[in-house]
Backbone as a ProteinNet text record, in pm:
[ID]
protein_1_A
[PRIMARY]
XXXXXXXXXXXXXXXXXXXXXXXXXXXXXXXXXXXXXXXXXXXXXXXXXXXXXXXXXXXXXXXXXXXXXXXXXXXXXXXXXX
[TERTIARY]
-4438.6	-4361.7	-4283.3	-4271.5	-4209.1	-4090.4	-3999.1	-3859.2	-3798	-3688	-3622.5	-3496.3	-3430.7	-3315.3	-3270.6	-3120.7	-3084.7	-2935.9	-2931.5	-2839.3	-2792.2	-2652.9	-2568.2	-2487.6	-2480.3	-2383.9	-2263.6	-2151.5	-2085	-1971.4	-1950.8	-1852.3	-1812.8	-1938	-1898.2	-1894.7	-1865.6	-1859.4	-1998.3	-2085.7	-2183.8	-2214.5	-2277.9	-2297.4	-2450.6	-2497.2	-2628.5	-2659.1	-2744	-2823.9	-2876.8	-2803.3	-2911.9	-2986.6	-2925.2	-2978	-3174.8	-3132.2	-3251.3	-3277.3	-3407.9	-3407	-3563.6	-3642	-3797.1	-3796.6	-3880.3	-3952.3	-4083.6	-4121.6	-4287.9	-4317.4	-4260.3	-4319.3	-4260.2	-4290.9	-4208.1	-4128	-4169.7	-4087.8	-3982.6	-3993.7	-3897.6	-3781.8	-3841.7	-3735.5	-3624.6	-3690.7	-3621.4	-3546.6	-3586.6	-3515.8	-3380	-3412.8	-3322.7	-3178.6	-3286.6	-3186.5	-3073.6	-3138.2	-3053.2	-2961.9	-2983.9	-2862.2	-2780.6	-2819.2	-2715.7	-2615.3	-2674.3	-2599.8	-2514.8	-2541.4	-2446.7	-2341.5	-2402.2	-2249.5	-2173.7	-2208.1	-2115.1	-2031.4	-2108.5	-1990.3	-1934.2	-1976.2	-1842.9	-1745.4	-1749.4	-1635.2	-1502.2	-1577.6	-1479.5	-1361.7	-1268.4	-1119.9	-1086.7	-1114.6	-1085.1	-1143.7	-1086.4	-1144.5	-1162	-1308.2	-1328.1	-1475	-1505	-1685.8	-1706.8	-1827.6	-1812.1	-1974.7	-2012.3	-2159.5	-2210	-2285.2	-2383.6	-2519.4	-2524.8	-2710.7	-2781.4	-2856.8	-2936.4	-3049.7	-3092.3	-3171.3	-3235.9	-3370.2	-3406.7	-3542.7	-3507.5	-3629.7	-3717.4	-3836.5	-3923.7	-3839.5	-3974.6	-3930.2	-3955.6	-4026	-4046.6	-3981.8	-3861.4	-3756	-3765	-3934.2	-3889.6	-3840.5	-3780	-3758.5	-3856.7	-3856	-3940.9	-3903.3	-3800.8	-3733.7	-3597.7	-3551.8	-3443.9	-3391.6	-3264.7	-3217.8	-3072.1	-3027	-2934.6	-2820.9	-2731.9	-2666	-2485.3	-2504	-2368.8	-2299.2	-2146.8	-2073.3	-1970.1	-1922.7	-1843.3	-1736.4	-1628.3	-1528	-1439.9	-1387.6	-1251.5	-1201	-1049.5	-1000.5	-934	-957.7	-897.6	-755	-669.2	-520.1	-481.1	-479.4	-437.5	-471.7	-562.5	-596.5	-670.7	-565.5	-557.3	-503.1	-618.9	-595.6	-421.6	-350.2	-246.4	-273.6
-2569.3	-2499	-2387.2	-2269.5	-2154.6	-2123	-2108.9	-2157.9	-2011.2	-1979.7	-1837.5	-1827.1	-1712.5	-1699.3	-1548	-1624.6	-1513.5	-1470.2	-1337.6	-1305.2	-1215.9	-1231.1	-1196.1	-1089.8	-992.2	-888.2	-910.2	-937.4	-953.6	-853.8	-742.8	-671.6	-602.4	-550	-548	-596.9	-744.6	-831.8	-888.6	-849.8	-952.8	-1049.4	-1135.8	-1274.7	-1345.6	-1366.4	-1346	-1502.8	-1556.1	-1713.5	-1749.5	-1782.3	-1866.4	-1997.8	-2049.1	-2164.6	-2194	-2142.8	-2088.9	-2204.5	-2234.9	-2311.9	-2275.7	-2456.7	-2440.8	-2410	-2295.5	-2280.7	-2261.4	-2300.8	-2355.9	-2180	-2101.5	-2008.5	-1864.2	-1768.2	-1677.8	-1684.4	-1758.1	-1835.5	-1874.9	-1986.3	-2072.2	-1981.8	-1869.4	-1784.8	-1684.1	-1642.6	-1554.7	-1640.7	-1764.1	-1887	-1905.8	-1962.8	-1951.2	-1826.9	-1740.5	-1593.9	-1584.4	-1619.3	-1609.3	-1672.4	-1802.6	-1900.1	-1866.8	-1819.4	-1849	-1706.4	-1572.1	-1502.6	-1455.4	-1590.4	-1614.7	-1705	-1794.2	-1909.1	-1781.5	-1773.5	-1636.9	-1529	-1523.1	-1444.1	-1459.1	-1605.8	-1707.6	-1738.9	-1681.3	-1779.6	-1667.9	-1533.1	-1419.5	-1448.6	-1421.4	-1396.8	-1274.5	-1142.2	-1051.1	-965.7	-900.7	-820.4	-743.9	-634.9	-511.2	-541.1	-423.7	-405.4	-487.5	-582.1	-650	-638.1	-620.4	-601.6	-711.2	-751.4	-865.2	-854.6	-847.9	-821	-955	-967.9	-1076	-1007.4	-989.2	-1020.2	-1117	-1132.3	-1248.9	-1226.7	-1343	-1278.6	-1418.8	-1364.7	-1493.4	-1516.9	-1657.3	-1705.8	-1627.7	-1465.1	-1406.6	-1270.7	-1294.2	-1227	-1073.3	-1046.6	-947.2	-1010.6	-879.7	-905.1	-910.1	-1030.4	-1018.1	-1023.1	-988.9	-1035.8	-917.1	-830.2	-807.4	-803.5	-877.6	-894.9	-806.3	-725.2	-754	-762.1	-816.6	-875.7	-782.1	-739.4	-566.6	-658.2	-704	-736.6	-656.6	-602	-571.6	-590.9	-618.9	-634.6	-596.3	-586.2	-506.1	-588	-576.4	-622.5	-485.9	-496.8	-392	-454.6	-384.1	-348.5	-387.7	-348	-378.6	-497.8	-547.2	-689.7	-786.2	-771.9	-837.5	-1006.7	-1086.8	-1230.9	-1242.6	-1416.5	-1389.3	-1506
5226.3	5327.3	5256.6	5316.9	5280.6	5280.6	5147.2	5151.7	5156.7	5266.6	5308.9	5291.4	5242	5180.3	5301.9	5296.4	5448.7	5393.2	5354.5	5316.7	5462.3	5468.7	5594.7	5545.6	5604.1	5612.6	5748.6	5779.4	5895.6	5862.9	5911	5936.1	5802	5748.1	5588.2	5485.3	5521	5392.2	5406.3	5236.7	5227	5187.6	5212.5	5173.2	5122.7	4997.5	4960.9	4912.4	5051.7	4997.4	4890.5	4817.8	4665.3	4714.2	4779.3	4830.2	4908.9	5020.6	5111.9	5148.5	5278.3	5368	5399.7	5366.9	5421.2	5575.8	5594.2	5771.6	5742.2	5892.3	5889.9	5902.8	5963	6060.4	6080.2	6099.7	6114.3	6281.7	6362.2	6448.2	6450.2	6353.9	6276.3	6207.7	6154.7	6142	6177.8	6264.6	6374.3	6453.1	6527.3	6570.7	6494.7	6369.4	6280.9	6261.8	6254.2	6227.2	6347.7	6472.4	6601.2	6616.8	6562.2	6536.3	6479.5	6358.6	6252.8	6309.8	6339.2	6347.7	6525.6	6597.6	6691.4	6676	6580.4	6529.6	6438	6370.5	6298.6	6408.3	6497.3	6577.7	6662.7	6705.5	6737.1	6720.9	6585.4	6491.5	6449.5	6526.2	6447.1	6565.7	6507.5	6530.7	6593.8	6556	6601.6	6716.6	6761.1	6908.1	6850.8	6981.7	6917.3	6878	6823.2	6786.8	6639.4	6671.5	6533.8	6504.8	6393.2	6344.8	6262.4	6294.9	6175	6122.9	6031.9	5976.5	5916.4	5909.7	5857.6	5772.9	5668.3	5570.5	5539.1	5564.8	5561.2	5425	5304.4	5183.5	5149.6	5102	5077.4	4984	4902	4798.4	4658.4	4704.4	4589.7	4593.3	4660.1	4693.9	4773.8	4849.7	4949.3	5056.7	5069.3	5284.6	5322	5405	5520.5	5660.3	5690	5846.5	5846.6	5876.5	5975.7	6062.9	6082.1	6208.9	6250.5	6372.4	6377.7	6533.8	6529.8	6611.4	6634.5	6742.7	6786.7	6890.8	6867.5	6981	6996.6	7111.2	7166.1	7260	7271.7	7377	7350.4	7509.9	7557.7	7640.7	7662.8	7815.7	7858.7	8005.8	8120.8	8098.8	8016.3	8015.5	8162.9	8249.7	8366.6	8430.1	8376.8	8395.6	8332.8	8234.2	8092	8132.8	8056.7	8117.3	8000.2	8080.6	7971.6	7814.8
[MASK]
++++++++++++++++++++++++++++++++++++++++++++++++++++++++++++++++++++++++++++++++++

């Protein structure tokens, strides 16, 4: 099984898998990729436009996968929850 290393870019700061993780599939990966980079922007704290990339490299270290993931929010000032 084909072991994939997903280095994350989130808002600037990068973050580069030594580890990596067997997938059967390029399925399996993009699956993967979607996850990982919606729990990641779950988790942000701050409002406002936030960017995430995914890099995704075999085990003989090209890319084979880019992903990426653009959130945005605002609240209407005037009806701003409290």
């Amino acid at each position: 099984m084909p072991r994939y290393f997903f280095d994350i870019n989130a808002n600037g700061r990068h973050t580069a898998d030594e580890i990596g993780v067997n997938l059967n599939s390029p399925d399996d990966v993009r699956h993967a990729v979607s996850w990982t980079l919606t729990a990641i922007a779950m988790e942000a704290k701050q409002p406002g436009p936030r960017s995430y990339i995914a890099s995704v490299r075999d085990e003989f270290g090209d890319v084979v996968y880019t992903a990426t993931l653009t959130f945005t929010d605002t609240f209407d000032e005037a009806r701003r929850l409290p």
